[in-house]
N, C-alpha and C positions, 0 to 999 in steps of 0.2 A: 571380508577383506576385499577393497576393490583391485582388480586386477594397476598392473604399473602402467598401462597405456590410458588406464583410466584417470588415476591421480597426477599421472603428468598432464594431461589432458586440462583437468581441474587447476591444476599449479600453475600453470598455462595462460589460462582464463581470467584466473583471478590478476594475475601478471599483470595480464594486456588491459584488463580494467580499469585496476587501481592506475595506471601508467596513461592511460585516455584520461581517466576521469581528473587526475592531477594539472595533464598540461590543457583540459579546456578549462579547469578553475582557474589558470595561470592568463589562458592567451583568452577570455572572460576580462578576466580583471585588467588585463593589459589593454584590449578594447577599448573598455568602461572610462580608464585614464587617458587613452586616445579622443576618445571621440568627446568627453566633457571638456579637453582641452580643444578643440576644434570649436565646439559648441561656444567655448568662455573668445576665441580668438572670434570667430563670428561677431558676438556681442562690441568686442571693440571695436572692429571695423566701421560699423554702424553708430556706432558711438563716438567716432572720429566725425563720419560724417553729419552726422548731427550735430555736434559742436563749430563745424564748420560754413553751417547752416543759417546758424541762431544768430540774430541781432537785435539790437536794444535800440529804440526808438528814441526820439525825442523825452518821449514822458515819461521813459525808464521801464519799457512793457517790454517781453521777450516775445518777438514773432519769428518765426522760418522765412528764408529766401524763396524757398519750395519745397516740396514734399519729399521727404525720404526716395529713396531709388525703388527700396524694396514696400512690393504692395499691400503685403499683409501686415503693415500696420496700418495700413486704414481701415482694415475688415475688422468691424464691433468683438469682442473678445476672440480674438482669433488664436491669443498665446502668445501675441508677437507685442509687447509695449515700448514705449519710451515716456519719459514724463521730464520735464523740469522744474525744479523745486528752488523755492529762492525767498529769503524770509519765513522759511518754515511752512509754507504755504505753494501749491500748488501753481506756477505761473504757466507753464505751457503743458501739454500732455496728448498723446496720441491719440487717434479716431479710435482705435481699436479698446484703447481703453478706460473703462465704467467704475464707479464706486469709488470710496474713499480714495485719499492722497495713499501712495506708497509707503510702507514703514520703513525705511531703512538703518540700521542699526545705528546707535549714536556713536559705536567704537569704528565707525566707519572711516577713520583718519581724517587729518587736517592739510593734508599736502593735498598739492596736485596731480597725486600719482592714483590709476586706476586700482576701485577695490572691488573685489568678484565676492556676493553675499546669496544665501540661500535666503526667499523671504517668501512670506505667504501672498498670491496674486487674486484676482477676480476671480479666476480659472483654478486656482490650485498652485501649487510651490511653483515659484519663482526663480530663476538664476538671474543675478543679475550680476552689471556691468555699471559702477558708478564713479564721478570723477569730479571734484570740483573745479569750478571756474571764478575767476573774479574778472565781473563785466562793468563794463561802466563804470570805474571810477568805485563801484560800491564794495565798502567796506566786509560786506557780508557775503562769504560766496554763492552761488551759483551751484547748486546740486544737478549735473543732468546724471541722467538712470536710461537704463536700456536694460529690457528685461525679456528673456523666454520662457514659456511654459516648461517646468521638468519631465510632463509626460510625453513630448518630444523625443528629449533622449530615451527615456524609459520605452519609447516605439520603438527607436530604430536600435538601441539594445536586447530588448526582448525579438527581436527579430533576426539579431544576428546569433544568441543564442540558440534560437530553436533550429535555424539552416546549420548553428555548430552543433549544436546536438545532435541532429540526425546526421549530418556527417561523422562524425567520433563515431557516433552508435552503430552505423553500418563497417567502417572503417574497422571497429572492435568486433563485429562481428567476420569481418572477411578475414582477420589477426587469428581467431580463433578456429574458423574453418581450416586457413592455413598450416596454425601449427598442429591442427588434428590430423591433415594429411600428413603433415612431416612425419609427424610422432609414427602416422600408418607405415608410412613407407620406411621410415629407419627403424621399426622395430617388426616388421614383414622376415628379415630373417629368422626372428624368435620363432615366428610361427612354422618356415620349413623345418626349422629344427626341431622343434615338436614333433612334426610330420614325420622327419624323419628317424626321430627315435621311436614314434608309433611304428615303422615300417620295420624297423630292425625286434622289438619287441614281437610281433607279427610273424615274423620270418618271412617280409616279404626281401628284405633284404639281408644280405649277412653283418653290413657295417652301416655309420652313421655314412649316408650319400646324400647329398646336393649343394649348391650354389649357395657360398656363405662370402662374408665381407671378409679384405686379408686379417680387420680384430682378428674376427671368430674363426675361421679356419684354424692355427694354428691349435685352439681348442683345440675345434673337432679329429684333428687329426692323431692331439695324443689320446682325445677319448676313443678313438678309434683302434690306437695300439693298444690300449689298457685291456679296450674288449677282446681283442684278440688274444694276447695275453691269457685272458680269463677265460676264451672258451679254449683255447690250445692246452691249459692246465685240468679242467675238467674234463677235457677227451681223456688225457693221460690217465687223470685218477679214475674215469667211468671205466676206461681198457685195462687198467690194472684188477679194478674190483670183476671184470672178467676173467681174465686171464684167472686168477682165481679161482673162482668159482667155476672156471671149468676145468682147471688143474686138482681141484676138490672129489670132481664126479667120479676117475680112479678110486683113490681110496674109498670115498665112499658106497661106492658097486663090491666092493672089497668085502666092509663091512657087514655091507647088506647081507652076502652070500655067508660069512659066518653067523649072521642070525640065522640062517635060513638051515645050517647044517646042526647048531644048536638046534631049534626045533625038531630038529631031524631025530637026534639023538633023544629029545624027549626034554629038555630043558628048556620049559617054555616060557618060563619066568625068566630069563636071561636072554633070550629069544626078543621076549616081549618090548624088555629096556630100551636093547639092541635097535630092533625096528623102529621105538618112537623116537627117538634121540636120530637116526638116520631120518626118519621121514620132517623131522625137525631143520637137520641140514639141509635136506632137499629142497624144502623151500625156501630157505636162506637162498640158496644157488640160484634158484629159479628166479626170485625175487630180486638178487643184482643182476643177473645176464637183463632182465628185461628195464632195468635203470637203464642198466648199458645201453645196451641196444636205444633204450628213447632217448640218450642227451644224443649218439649220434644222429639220431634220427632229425631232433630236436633243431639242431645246426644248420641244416638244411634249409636257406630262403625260400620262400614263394609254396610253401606247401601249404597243400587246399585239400580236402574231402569231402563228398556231397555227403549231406546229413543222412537224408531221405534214403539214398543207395543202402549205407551199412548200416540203417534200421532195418531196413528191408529185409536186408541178405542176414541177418541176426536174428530175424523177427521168424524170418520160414526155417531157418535150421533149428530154434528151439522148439516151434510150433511142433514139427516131424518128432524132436527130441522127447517132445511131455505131450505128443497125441496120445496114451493109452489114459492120461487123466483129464482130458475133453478142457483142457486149460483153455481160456479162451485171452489170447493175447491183444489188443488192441493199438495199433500203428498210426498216430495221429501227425505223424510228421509232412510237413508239405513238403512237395518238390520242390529243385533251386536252392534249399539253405545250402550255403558251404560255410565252414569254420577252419580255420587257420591251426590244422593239425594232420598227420601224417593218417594215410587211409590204412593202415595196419596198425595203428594205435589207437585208430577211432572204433574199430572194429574189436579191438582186446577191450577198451574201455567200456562201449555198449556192451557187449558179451558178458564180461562181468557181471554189471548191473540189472540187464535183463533175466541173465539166466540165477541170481540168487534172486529178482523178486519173484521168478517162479516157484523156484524151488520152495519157497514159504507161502506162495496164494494158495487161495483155497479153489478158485476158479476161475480168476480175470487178473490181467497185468496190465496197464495203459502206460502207453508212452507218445509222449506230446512233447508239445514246445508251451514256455510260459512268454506271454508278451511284454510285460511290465517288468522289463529291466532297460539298462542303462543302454546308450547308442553303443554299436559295438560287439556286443555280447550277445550270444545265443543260449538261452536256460534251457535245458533239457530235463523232463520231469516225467519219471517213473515210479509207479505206483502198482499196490500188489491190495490186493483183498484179504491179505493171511492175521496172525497173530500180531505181526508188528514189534518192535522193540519200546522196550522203556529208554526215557531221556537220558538215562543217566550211563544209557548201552551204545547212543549216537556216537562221541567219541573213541569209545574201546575197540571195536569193532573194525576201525581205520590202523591200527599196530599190528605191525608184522606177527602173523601166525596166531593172532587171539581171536577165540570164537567166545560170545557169550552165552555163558554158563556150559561152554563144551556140547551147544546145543545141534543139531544137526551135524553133517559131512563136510568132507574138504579140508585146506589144507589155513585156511584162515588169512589166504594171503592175495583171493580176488582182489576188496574193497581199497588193501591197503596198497596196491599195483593200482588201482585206478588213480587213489589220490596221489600217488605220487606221477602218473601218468598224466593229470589232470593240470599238477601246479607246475611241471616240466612246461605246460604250454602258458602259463599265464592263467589259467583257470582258478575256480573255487568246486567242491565239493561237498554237501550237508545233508544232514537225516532230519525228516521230523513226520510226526502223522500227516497220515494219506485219507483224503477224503472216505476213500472205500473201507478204509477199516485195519489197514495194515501200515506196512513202511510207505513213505517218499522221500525219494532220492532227489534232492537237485542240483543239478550239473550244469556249472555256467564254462563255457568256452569261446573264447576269440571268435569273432566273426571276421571269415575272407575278408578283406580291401581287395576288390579288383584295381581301385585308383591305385591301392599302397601298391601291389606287386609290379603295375607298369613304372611305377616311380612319379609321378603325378605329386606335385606339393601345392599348395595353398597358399596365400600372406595372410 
């Protein structure tokens, strides 16, 4: 689908084309009937003066007083003739012109009034200008003819054409330049607005901000309430499912201690219940406070964390954490990345991820960046050498509190604290095999705008 700057653009175009191309076939043909009437008015003037010319002798012979004004008819086929015809026969006729008598058509009237005929000449078609006369007393008229070559007009038509055509054609393309700029520049706000819902998307800003026309402002302004609205309703419900969950942690310390004095007593089957059903709540608790904690977190414009720092400081705490099994972790991250998330979120997030692909490697963990993704995005990819999961584990494993097949420790509720840590920024999170032989994790997150958090927009 092309974008609408494009089709207008095209819509545009096609506009200015048809619209050039209509009024030169108009002011073409408007020419064409100008200039043949010029052409046909010419013929008679010359035609006048010819008739004004001619005189009949003694013996009844048609001779000129003198020569025509104009020269080119004494130039041998020059295009320019006159002939007069009298008895069907040729009695007087121009220098300029050779070969047979003139044909001129026999419906060529019986009056004295001028008739204008297309006719075949020496040179090629003919216009001509013809007018009888009655000379001398003679019963028979008098045919004088004046005649131009058609490829005359046809010159100075095709010449006016082509200076009109490259005029229209540039003319249509300067129409088309024109409205490409217009369309840019009236539709340049579209573009901050993009910019600026990328900026608020980002958290470099809290709200939709910059320089809109009075249309669009009033938009932006109630899209502006609405988000506020919408994040001021989610703070409330993020602090409620806190309040909660930390109003929970009483009774269930409560709880705990009567499992604990059950066991005491020897009932360890009741004990046992006890404990997993608490340690079930527990993570419940733990897994809202830390939603909580990240929508406020989340609200927050202009937050940034360098990548490379909280790999690092992730990468040497577990190092120390899993040195007595000579784990060897590998830190592929370069300096300078920052992504568009809080630095104790990015820190719980890698934490996570790093420290369950250890717990399942056999001997190597790799964490890297992958390059082939979209402008914007930073992929983060972590890999273990261990056992790895089956596909059909990649999903389950992301729900609250489920481990697959009850397989190793914990509380089941890392993975599922990452993803929801992950999509609170705009991110994605996925499982699939790892080159080495185990899990990879890849983790796409926002990447900083330094231009989005100064406020910086584009058209």
């Amino acid at each position: 689908m092309r974008s609408l700057r494009t089709r207008l653009i095209i819509v545009a175009a096609i506009w200015v084309v048809a619209g050039v191309a209509i009024a030169g076939f108009l002011l073409s043909a408007e020419f064409k009937g100008f200039l043949a009437e010029q052409f046909y008015h010419e013929l008679q003037e010359h035609l006048d003066e010819l008739e004004g010319i001619i005189e009949v002798d003694e013996g009844g012979r048609i001779q000129l007083q003198r020569a025509l004004s104009d020269p080119r008819y004494s130039v041998p086929l020059s295009g320019f003739y006159w002939e007069v015809q009298r008895n069907g026969v040729t009695a007087a006729r121009s220098n300029s012109l050779e070969g047979p008598m003139l044909k001129v058509p026999v419906d060529g009237g019986s009056d004295a009034q001028v008739h204008h005929h297309n006719i075949s000449g020496p040179t090629g078609a003919l216009l001509i200008a013809e007018r009888l006369r009655w000379m001398g007393g003679e019963k028979e008229p008098t045919r004088v003819i004046m005649g131009t070559d058609k490829r005359h007009l046809d010159q100075v038509l095709d010449q006016f054409n082509r200076v009109l055509l490259w005029s229209l054609g540039l003319f249509s393309l300067s129409m088309i330049v024109i409205a490409g700029l217009l369309l840019a520049y009236a539709m340049a706000p579209i573009g901050r607005l993009r910019t600026a819902f990328a900026n608020y998307r980002s958290g470099a800003t809290a709200d939709m901000r910059g320089q809109f026309p009075d249309e669009v402002q009033p938009l932006i302004d109630d899209l502006n309430s609405l988000l506020a609205a919408s994040g001021e309703q989610i703070q409330r419900a993020r602090a409620q499912a806190g309040n909660i969950a930390h109003g929970l942690k009483t009774p269930l310390a409560i709880l705990t201690d009567e499992a604990h004095q059950l066991r005491q007593k020897g009932d360890e089957q009741s004990a046992a219940v006890i404990y997993e059903q608490c340690r079930r709540m527990q993570g419940q608790i733990d897994y809202q406070i830390a939603r909580a904690r990240t929508a406020a977190s989340r609200a927050k414009p202009c937050v940034a964390a360098s990548l490379s720092e909280a790999a690092d400081s992730v990468v040497r705490a577990l190092t120390r954490l899993h040195a007595d099994r000579g784990l060897r972790i590998e830190n592929d991250i370069p300096a300078g990345v920052m992504v568009a998330c809080e630095v104790q979120d990015l820190n719980e997030i890698l934490g996570n991820l790093i420290d369950n692909a250890c717990k399942h490697a056999r001997t190597a963990v790799s964490v890297r960046l992958d390059t082939e993704v979209a402008a914007g995005v930073i992929r983060i990819v972590v890999e273990d050498d261990g056992p790895g999961l089956p596909p059909e584990a990649w999903d389950v494993v992301f729900n609250v509190g489920e481990r697959w097949r009850n397989e190793g420790g914990g509380s089941g509720l890392g993975l599922a604290i990452v993803r929801d840590l992950v999509q609170l920024y705009g991110g994605k999170i996925s499982l699939g095999h790892s080159g080495l032989g185990g899990l990879k994790a890849r983790l796409d997150l926002p990447e900083f705008s330094r231009r989005a958090s100064t406020g910086e927009t584009g058209n």
